[in-house]
C-alpha positions as CSV (number, residue, x, y, z in Angstrom):
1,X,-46.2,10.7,-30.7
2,X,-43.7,8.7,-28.2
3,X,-42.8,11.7,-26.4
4,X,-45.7,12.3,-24.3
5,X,-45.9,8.7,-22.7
6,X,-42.5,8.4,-22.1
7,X,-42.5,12.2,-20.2
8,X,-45.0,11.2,-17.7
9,X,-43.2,7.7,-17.2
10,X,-40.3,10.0,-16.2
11,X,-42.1,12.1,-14.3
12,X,-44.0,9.5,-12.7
13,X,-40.2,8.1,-11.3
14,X,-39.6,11.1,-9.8
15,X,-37.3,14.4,-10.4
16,X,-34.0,15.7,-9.6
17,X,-31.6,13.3,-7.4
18,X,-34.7,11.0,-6.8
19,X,-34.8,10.2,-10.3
20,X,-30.9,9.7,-10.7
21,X,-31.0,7.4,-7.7
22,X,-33.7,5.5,-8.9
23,X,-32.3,5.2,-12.5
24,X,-28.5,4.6,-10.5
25,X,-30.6,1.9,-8.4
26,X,-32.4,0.4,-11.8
27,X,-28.5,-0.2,-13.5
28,X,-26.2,-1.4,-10.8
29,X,-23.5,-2.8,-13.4
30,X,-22.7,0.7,-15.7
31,X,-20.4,2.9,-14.1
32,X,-22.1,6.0,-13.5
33,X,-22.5,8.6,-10.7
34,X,-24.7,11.0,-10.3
35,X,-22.9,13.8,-12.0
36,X,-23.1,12.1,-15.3
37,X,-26.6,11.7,-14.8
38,X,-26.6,15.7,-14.1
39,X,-24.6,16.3,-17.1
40,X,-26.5,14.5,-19.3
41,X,-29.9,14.8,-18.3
42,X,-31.5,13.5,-22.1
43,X,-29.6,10.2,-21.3
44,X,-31.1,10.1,-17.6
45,X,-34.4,10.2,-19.4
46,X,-33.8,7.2,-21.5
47,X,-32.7,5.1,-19.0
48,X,-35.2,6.3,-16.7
49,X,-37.3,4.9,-19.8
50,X,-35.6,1.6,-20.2
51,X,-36.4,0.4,-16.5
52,X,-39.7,-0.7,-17.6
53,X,-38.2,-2.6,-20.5
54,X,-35.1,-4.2,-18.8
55,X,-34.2,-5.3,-15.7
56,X,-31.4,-4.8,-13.3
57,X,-29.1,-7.1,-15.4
58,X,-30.0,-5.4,-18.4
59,X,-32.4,-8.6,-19.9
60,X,-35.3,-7.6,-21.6
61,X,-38.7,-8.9,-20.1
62,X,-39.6,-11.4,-22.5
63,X,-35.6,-12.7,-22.4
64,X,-35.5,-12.6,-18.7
65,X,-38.8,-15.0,-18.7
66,X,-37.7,-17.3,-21.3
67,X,-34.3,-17.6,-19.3
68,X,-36.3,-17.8,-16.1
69,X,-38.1,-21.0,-17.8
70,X,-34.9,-22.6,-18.6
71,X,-33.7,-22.0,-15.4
72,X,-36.6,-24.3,-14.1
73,X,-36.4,-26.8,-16.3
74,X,-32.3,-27.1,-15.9
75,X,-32.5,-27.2,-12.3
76,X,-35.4,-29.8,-12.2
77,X,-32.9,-32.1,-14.6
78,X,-30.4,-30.8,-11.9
79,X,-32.2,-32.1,-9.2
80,X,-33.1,-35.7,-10.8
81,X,-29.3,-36.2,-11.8
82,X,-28.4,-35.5,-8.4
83,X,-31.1,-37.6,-6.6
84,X,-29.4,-40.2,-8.4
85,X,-26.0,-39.5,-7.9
86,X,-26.3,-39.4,-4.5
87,X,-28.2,-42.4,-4.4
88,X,-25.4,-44.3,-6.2
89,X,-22.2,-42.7,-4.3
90,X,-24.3,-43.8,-0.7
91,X,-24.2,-47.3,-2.4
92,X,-20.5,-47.0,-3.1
93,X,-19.9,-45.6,0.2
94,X,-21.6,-48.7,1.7
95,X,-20.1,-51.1,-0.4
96,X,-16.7,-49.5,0.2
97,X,-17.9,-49.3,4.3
98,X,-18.6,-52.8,4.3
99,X,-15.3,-54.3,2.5
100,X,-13.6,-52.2,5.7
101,X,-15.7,-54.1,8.3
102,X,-15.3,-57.4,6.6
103,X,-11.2,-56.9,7.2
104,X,-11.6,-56.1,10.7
105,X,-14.1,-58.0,11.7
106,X,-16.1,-60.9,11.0
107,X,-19.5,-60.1,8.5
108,X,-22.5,-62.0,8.9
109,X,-23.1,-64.3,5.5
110,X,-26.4,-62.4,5.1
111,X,-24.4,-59.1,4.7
112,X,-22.3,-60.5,2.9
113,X,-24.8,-62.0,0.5
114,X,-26.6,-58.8,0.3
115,X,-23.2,-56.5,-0.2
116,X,-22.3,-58.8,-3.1
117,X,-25.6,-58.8,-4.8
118,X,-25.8,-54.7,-4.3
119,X,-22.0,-54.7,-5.9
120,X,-23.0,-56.5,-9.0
121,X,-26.1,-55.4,-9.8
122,X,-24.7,-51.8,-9.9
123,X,-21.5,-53.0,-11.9
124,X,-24.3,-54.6,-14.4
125,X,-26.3,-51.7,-14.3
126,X,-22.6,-49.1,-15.3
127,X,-21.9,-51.4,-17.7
128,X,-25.3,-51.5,-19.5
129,X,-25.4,-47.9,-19.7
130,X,-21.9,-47.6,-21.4
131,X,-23.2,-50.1,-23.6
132,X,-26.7,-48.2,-24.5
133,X,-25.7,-45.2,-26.8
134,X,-27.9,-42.2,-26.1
135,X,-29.8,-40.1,-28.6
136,X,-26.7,-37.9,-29.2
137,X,-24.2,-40.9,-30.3
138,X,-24.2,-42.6,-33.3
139,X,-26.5,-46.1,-33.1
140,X,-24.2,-47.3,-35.6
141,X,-20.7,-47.4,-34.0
142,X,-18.9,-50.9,-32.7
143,X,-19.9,-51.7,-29.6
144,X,-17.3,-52.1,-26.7
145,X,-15.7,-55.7,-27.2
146,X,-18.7,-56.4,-29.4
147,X,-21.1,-57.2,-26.8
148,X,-24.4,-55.8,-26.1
149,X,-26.6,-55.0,-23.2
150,X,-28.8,-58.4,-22.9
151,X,-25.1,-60.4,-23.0
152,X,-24.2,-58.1,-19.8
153,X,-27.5,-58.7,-18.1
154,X,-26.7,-62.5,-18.1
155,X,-24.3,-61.8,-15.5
156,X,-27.0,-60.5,-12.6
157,X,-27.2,-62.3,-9.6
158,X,-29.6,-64.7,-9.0
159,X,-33.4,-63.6,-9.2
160,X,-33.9,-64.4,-5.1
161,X,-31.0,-62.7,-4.0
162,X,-31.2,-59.4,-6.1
163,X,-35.4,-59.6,-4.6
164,X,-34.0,-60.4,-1.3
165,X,-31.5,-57.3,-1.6
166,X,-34.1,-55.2,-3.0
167,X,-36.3,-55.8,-0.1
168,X,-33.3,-55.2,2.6
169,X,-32.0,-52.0,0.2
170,X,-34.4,-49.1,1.7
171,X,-33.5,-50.1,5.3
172,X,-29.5,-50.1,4.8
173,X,-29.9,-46.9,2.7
174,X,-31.2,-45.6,5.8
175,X,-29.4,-46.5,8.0
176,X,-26.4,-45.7,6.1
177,X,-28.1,-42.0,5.7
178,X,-29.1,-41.4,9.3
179,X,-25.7,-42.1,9.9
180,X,-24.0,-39.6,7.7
181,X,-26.1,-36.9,8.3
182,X,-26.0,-37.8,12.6
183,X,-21.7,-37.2,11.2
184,X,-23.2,-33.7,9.8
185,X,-25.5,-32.7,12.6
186,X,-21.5,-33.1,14.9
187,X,-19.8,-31.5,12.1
188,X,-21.9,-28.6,12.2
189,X,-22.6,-28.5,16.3
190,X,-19.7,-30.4,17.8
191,X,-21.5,-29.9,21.2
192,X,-24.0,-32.3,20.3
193,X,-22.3,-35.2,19.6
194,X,-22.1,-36.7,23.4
195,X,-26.5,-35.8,23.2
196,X,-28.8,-38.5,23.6
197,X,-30.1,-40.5,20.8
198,X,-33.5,-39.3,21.0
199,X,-31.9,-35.4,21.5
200,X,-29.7,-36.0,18.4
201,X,-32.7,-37.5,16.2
202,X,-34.9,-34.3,17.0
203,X,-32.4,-31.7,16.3
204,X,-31.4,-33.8,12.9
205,X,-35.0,-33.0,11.9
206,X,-34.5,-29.1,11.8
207,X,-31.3,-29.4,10.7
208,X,-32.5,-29.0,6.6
209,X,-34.1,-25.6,7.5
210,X,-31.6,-24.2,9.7
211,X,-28.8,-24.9,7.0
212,X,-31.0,-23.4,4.4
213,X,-31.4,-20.5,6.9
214,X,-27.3,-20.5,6.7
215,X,-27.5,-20.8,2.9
216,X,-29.7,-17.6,2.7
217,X,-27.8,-16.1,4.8
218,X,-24.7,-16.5,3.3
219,X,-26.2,-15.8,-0.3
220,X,-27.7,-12.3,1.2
221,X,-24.5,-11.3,2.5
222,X,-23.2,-12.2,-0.7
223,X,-25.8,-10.2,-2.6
224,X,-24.8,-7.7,0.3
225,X,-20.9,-7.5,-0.2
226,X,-21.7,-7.6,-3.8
227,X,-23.9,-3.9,-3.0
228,X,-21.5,-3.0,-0.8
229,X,-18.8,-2.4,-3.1
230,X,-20.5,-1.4,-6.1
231,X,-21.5,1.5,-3.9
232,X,-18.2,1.8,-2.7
233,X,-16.4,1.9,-6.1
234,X,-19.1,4.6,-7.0
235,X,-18.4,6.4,-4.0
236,X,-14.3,5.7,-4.3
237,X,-15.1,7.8,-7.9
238,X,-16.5,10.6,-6.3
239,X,-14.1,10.8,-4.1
240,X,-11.6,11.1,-6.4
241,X,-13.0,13.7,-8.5
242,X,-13.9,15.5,-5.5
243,X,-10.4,15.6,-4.7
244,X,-8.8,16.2,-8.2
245,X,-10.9,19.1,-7.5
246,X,-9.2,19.6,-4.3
247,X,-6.1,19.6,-5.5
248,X,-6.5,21.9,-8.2
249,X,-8.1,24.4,-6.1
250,X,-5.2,24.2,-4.2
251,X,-2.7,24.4,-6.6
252,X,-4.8,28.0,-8.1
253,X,-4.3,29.3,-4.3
254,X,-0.7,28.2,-4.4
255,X,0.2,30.1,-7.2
256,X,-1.7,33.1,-5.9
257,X,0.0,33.2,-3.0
258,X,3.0,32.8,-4.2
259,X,2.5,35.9,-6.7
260,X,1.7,37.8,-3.4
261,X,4.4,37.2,-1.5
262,X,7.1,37.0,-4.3
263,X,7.6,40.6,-4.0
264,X,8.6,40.5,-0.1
265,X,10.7,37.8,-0.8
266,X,12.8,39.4,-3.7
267,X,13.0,42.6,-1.1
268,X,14.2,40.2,1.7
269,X,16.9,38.5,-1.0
270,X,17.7,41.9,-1.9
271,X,18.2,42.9,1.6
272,X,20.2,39.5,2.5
273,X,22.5,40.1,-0.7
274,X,23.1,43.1,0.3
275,X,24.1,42.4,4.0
276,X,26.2,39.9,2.7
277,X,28.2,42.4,0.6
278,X,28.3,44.7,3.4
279,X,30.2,41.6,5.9
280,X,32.4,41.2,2.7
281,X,33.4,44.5,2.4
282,X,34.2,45.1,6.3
283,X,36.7,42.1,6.1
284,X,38.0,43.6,2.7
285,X,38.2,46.9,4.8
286,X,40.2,44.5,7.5
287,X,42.5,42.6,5.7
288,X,43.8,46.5,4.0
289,X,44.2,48.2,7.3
290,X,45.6,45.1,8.3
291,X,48.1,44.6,5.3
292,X,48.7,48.4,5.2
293,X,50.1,48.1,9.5
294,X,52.1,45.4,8.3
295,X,53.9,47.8,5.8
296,X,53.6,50.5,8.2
297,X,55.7,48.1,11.2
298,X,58.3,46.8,8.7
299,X,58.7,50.6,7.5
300,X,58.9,51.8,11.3
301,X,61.8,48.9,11.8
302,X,63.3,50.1,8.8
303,X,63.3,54.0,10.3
304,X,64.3,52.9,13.4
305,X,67.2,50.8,12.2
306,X,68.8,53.9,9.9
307,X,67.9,55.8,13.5
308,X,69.8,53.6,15.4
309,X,72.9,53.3,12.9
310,X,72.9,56.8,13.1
311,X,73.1,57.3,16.9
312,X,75.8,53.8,16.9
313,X,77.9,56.3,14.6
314,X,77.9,59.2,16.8
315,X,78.6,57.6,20.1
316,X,81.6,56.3,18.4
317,X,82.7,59.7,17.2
318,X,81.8,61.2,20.9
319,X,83.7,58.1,22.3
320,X,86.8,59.2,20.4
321,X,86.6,62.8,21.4
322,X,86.5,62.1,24.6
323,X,89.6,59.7,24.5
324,X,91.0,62.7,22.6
325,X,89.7,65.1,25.6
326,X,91.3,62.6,28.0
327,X,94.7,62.7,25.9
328,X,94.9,66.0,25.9
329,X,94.1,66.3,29.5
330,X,96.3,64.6,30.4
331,X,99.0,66.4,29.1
332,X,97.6,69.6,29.7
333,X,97.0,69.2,33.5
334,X,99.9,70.8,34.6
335,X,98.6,74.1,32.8
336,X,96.0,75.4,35.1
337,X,93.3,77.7,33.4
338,X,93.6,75.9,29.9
339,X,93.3,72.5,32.1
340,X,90.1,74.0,33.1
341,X,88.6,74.9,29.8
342,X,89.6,71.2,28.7
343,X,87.5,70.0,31.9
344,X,84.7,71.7,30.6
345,X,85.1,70.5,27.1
346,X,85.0,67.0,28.9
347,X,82.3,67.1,30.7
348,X,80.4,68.7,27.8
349,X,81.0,65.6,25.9
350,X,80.4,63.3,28.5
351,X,77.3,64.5,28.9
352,X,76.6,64.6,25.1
353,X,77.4,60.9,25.5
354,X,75.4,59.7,28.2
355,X,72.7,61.3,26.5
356,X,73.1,60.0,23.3
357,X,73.4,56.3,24.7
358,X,70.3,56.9,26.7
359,X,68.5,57.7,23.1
360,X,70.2,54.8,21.7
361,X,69.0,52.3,24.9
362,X,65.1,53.8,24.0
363,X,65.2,52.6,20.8
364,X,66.5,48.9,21.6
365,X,63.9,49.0,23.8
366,X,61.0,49.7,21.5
367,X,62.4,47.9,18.5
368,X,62.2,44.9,21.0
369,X,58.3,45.7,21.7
């Protein structure tokens, strides 16, 4: 029976992102965005509904104007306790002013009179309302050194000087205002303060509504700031998911990529590994052929040594033929033809000699390269 009212309340709101704005607008204080309101579009219709019902707070109509009524009435009780207040701190401040001026200067007996009266009649006053129990405190409990508020009004001043106070009050009170608030009106525009009287009195005037200009001001930027980053945690959110999504979109085409390209790198491993072995073997290859002409040189000095031996040997044994030769020479000169056979003999071996020291004289020298 419900349903068709509230479905043309919806669709009387609006549709689509109208609608969740509206409903986002309506509850300031949950923490939703738009996508929830997308995702869950039976709740969007029940709090679409419950705009009509509540209000931005979430305080039903009837709770919002029964709170709206107390409001009133507190802040008129608000208002008389601080009419008062302020009427008896201005008193203090005078009485406190004046006990300043009568140190430094000399007081007029009048003032003095009046001062005194003022002091007393609002020390009487304090003490008869400490004295008075309210509604809320028990009418039977002691009373403070067991006296009682007609044994504290004995102690007023005398009936012509509290009339003659009364009648002087409203002009001292003023006096004592126009003053404080002539201390605002500088505070608040220092430039003023060396302005005529006349100026100063004019612009004190307007100064209530251009501070309560100020105080609206500052309470819409407040309401403001307070907007500002209620939509700025909202948006903060969607940024967020936005880039959660970001990221895992990224990290999918990542991975992808990676797959793709995993074989070329494997192939360019493969080929790097492979180089590598290559440069390895090569200086294997070197340090063989190297190891193997380091046999081959001590094996050469080795030939070359049994060589020389060999030649050392046999230049001896042509060295003692030939001193043979040269024995028998010697004694065989005198016999002609034999002498000359021997002379051939000798200079066969001579020449066998010189060759054989010339081999011998090649191989020191190469053995020394």
């Amino acid at each position: 029976m419900s349903a068709g009212p509230e479905s043309s309340l919806v669709s009387s709101l609006g549709k689509g992102d109208s609608l969740h704005q509206q409903v986002l607008a309506s509850f300031p204080l949950c923490d939703m965005t738009e996508e929830d309101l997308t995702q869950n579009p039976e709740l969007c219709k029940l709090l679409a509904t419950l705009t009509q019902h509540v209000d931005r707070t979430g305080l039903t109509v009837s709770l919002k104007t029964e709170l709206d009524k107390a409001e009133q009435k507190l802040q008129s009780q608000k208002r008389q306790w601080l009419r008062s207040e302020s009427l008896h701190r201005g008193l203090q401040e005078m009485i406190q002013d004046h006990c300043l001026r009568k140190h430094h200067t000399t007081v007029p007996p009048d003032q003095n009179m009046f001062y005194e009266t003022m002091e007393k009649c609002l020390l009487v006053a304090q003490c008869v309302r400490q004295l008075d129990p309210s509604s809320t405190t028990d009418q039977d409990q002691p009373s403070v050194l067991r006296l009682n508020s007609q044994q504290v009004m004995e102690l007023m001043p005398l009936e012509k000087n509290v009339q003659r106070m009364k009648q002087s009050l409203p002009r001292e009170v003023e006096k004592h205002l126009k003053k404080k608030c002539l201390n605002l009106l500088s505070y608040y525009q220092p430039d003023w303060e060396n302005e005529s009287e006349g100026l100063k009195n004019s612009k004190l005037s307007h100064l209530s509504v251009q501070l309560e200009k100020e105080k609206k001001r500052a309470e819409n930027l407040k309401e403001t700031c307070r907007e500002n980053t209620i939509l700025l945690q909202r948006q903060t959110q969607l940024y967020l998911s936005e880039l959660t999504k970001c990221i895992q979109l990224l990290q999918s085409l990542i991975l992808d990529h990676r797959l793709k390209i995993q074989t070329d790198l494997d192939a360019k491993k493969l080929d790097y590994f492979e180089g590598k072995c290559e440069l390895v073997l090569q200086k294997i290859k070197a340090e063989m052929v190297e190891i193997q002409l380091e046999t081959y040189t001590a094996d050469s000095i080795s030939a070359h040594r049994k060589i020389r031996e060999k030649l050392e040997t046999e230049l001896k044994a042509c060295q003692v033929e030939k001193q043979s030769a040269e024995l028998k020479l010697g004694s065989f000169e005198i016999l002609g033809k034999e002498f000359e056979a021997l002379a051939e003999e000798y200079y066969r071996l001579r020449v066998e000699i010189e060759m054989k020291n010339w081999a011998l004289k090649e191989l020191t020298q190469y053995n020394d390269k």
